[in-house]
ChimeraX commands (.cxc) that place a marker at each C-alpha (Angstrom):
marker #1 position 16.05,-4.31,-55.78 radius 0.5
marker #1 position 14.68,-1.64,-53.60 radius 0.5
marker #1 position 13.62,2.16,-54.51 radius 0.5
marker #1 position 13.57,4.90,-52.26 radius 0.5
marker #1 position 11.67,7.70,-52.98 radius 0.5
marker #1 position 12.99,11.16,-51.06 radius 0.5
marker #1 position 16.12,11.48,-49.34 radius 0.5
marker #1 position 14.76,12.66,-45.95 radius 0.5
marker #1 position 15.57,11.69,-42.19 radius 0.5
marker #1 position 13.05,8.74,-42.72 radius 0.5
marker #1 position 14.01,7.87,-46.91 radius 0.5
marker #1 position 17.98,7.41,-45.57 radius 0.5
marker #1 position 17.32,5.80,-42.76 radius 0.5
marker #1 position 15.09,2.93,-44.88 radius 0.5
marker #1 position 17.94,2.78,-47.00 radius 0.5
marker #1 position 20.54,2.30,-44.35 radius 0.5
marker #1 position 18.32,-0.63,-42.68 radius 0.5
marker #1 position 17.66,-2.34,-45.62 radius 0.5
marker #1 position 21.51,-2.26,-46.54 radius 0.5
marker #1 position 21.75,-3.70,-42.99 radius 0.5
marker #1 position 19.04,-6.40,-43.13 radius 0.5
marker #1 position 20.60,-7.44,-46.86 radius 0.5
marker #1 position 24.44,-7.66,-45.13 radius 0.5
marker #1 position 22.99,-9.45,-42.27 radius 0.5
marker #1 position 20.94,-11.81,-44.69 radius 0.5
marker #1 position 24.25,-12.52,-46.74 radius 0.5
marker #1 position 22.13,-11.01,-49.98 radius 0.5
marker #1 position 23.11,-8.24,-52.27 radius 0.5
marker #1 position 20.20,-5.82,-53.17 radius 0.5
marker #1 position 20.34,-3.01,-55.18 radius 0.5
marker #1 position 19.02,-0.06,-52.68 radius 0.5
marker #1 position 19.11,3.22,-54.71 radius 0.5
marker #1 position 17.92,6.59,-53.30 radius 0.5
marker #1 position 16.26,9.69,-55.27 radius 0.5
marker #1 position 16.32,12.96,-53.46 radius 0.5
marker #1 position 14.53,15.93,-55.65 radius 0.5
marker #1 position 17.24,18.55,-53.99 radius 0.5
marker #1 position 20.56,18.73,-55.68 radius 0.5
marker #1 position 22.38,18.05,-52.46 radius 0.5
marker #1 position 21.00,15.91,-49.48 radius 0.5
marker #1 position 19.98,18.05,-46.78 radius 0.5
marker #1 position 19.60,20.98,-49.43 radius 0.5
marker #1 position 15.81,21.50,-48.94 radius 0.5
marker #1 position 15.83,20.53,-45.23 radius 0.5
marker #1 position 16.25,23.62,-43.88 radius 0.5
marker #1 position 14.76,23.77,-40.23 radius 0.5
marker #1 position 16.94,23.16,-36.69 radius 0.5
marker #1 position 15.18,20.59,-34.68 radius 0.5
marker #1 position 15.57,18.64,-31.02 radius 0.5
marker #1 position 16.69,15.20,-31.99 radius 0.5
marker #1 position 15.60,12.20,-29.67 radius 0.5
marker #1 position 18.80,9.72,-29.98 radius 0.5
marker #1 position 17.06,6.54,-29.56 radius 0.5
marker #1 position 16.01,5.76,-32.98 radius 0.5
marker #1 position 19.61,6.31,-33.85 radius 0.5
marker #1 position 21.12,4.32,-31.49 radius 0.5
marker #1 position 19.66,1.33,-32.37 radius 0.5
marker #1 position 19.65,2.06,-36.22 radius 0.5
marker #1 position 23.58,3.08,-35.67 radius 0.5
marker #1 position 24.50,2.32,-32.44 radius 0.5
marker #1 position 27.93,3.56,-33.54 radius 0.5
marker #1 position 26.87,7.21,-34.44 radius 0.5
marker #1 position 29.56,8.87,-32.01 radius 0.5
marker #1 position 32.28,7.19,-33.54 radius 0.5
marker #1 position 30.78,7.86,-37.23 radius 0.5
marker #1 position 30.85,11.28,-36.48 radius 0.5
marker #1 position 27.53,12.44,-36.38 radius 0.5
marker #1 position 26.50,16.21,-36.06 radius 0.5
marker #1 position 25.23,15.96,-32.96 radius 0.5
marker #1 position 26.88,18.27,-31.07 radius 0.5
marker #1 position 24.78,20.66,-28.93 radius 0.5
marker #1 position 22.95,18.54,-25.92 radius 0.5
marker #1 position 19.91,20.49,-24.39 radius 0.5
marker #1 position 20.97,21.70,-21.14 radius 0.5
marker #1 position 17.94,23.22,-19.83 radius 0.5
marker #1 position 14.10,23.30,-20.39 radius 0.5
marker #1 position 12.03,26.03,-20.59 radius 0.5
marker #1 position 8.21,26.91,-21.40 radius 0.5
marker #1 position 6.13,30.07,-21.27 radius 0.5
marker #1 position 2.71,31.47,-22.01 radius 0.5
marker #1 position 3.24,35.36,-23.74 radius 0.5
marker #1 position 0.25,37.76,-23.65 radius 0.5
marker #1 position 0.75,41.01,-24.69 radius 0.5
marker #1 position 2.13,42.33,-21.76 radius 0.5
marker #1 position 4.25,39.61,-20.04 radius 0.5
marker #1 position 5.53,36.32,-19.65 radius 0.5
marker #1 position 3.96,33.69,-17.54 radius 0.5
marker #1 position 6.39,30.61,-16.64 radius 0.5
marker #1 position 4.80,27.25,-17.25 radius 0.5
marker #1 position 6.46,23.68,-15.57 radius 0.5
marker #1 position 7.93,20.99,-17.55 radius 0.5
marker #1 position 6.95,17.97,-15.86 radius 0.5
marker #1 position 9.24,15.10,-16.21 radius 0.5
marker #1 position 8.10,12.59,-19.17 radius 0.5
marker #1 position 5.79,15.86,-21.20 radius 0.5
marker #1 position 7.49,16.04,-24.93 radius 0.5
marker #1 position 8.99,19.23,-23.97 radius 0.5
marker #1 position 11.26,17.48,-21.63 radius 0.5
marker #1 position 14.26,17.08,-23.83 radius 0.5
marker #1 position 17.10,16.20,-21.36 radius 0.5
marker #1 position 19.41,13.80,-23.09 radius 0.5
marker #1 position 18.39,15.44,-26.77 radius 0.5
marker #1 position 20.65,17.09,-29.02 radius 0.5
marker #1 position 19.66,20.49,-30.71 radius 0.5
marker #1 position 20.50,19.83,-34.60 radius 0.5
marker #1 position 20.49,21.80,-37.60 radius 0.5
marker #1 position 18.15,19.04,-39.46 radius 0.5
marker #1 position 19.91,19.35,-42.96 radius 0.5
marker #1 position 23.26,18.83,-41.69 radius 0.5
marker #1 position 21.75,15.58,-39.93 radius 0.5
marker #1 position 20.57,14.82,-43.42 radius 0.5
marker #1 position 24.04,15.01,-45.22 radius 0.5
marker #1 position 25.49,12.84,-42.61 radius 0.5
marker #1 position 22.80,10.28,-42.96 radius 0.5
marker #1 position 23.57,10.48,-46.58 radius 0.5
marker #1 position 27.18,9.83,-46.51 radius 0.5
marker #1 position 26.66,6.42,-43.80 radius 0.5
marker #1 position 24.52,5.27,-46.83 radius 0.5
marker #1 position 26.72,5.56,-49.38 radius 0.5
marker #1 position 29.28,4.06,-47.18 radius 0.5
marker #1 position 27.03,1.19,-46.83 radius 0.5
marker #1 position 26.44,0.70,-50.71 radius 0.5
marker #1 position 23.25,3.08,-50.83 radius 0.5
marker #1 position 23.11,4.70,-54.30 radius 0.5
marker #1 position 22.21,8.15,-53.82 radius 0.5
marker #1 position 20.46,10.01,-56.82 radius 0.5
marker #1 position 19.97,13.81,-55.64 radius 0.5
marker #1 position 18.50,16.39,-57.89 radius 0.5
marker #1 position 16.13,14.34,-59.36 radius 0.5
marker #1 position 12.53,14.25,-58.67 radius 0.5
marker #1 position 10.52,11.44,-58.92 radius 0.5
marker #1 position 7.11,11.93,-60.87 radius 0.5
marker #1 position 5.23,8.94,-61.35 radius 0.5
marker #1 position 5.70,5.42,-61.57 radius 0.5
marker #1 position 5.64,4.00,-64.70 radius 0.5
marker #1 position 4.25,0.18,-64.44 radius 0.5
marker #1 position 4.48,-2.63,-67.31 radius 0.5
marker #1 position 1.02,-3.86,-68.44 radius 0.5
marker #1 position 0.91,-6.91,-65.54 radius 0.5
marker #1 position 1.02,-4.21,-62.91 radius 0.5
marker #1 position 5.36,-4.42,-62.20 radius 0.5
marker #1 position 6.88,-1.25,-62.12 radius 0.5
marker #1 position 8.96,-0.78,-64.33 radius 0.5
marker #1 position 10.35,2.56,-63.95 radius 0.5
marker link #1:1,2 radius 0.2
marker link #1:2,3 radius 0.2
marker link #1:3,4 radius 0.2
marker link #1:4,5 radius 0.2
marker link #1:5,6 radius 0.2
marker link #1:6,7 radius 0.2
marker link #1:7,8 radius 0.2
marker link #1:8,9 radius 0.2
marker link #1:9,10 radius 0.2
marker link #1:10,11 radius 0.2
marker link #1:11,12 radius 0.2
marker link #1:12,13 radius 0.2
marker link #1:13,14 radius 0.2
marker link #1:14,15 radius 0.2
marker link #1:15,16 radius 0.2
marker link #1:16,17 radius 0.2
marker link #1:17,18 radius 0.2
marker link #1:18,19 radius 0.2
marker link #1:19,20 radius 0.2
marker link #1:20,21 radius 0.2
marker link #1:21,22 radius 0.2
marker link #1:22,23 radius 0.2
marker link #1:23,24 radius 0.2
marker link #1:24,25 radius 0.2
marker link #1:25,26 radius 0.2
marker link #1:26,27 radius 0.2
marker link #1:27,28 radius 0.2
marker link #1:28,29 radius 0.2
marker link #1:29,30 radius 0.2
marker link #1:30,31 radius 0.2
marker link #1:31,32 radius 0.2
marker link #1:32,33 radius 0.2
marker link #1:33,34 radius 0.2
marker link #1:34,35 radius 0.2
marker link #1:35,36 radius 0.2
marker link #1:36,37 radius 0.2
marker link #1:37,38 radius 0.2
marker link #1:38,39 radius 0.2
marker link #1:39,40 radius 0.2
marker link #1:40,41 radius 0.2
marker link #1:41,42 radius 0.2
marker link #1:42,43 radius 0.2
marker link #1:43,44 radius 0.2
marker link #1:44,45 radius 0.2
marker link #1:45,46 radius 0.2
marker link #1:46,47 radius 0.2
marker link #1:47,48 radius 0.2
marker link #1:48,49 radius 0.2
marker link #1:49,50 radius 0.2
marker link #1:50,51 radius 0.2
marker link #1:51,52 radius 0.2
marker link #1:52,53 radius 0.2
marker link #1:53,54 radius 0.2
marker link #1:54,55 radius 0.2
marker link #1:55,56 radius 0.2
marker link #1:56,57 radius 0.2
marker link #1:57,58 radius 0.2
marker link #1:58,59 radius 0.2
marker link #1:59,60 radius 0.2
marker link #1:60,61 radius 0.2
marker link #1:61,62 radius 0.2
marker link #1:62,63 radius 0.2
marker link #1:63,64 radius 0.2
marker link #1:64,65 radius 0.2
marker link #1:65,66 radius 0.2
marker link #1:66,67 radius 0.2
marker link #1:67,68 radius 0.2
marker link #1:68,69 radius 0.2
marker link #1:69,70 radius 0.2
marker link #1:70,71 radius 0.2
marker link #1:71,72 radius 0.2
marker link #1:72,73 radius 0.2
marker link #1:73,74 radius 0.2
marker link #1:74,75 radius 0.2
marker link #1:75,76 radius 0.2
marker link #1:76,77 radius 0.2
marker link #1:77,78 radius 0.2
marker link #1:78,79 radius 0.2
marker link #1:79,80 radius 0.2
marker link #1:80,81 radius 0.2
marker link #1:81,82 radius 0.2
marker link #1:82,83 radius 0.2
marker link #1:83,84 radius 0.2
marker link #1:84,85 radius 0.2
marker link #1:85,86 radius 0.2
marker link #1:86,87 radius 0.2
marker link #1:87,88 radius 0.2
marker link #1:88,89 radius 0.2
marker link #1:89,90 radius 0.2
marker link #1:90,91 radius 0.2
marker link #1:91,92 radius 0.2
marker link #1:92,93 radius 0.2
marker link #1:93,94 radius 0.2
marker link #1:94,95 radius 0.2
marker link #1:95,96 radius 0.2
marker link #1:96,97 radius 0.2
marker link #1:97,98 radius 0.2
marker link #1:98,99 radius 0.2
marker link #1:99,100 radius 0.2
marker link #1:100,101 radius 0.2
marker link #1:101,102 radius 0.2
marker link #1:102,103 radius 0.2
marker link #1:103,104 radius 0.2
marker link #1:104,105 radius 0.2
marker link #1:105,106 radius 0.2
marker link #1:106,107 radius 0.2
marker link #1:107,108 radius 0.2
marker link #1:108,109 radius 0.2
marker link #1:109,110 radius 0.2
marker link #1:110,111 radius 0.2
marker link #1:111,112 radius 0.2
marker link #1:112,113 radius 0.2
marker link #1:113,114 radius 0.2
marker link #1:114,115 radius 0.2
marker link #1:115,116 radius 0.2
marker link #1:116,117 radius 0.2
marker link #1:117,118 radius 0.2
marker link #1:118,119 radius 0.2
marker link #1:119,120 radius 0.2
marker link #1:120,121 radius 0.2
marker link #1:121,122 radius 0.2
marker link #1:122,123 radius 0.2
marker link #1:123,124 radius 0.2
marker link #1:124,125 radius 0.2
marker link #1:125,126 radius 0.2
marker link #1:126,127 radius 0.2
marker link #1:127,128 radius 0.2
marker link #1:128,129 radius 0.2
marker link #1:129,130 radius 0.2
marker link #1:130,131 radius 0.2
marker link #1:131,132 radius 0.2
marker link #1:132,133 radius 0.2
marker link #1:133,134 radius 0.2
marker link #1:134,135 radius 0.2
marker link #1:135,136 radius 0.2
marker link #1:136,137 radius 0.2
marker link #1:137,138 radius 0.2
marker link #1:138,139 radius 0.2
marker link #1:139,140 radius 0.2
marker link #1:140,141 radius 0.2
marker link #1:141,142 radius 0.2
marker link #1:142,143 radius 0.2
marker link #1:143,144 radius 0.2
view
């Protein structure tokens, strides 16, 4: 059995593979979640510009699953501010502030989502509580 610590872009998307490597492997693991917010998503607060291609091969199916990804960049833009004006800067093809074929999210929304596909997929989610330490049996196995 597995335990995920934080219920985060990166803790539900662990979760979610490892319920797809156990389905694929014909096994039945107990994957369980702990998020310290009360609600997934609740202390992800910040919008962000999501690169797809992580999700498309963890989900290739996102689309159809509904995710909140609904705002594609459209156009690019980058300047250098001084006090008294604005001077244009390029964005060159292949920098990281090239974000054609991105989608502008509002992260903890993304979150939620992410949460729900895991529970679909057996996941046991645990939100509002916090994990403080591991508590290990005397040959070194957790135990809690």
């Amino acid at each position: 059995d597995v335990l995920i610590v934080g219920g985060g872009p990166a803790g539900l998307a662990a979760a979610i593979r490892l319920k797809q490597l156990c389905n694929e492997a014909g096994v039945d693991y107990r994957v369980t979640l702990l998020e310290k917010a009360t609600q997934l998503g609740g202390h992800t607060l910040s919008g962000a510009v999501l690169e797809p291609r992580a999700l498309d091969e963890l989900l290739p199916d996102w689309k159809e699953r509904g995710a909140p990804l609904n705002t594609p960049v459209k156009e690019d833009s980058m300047s250098f501010l001084t006090q008294g004006m604005r001077v244009p800067l390029p964005v060159l093809p292949g920098s990281p502030m090239n974000n054609h074929g991105n989608y502008i999210v509002r992260l903890g929304n993304f979150v939620s989502w992410l949460g729900e596909v895991a529970e679909e997929m057996g996941v046991e989610v645990y939100a509002g509580y916090g994990a403080v330490v591991v508590v290990e049996k005397l040959d070194g196995a957790v135990a809690g």
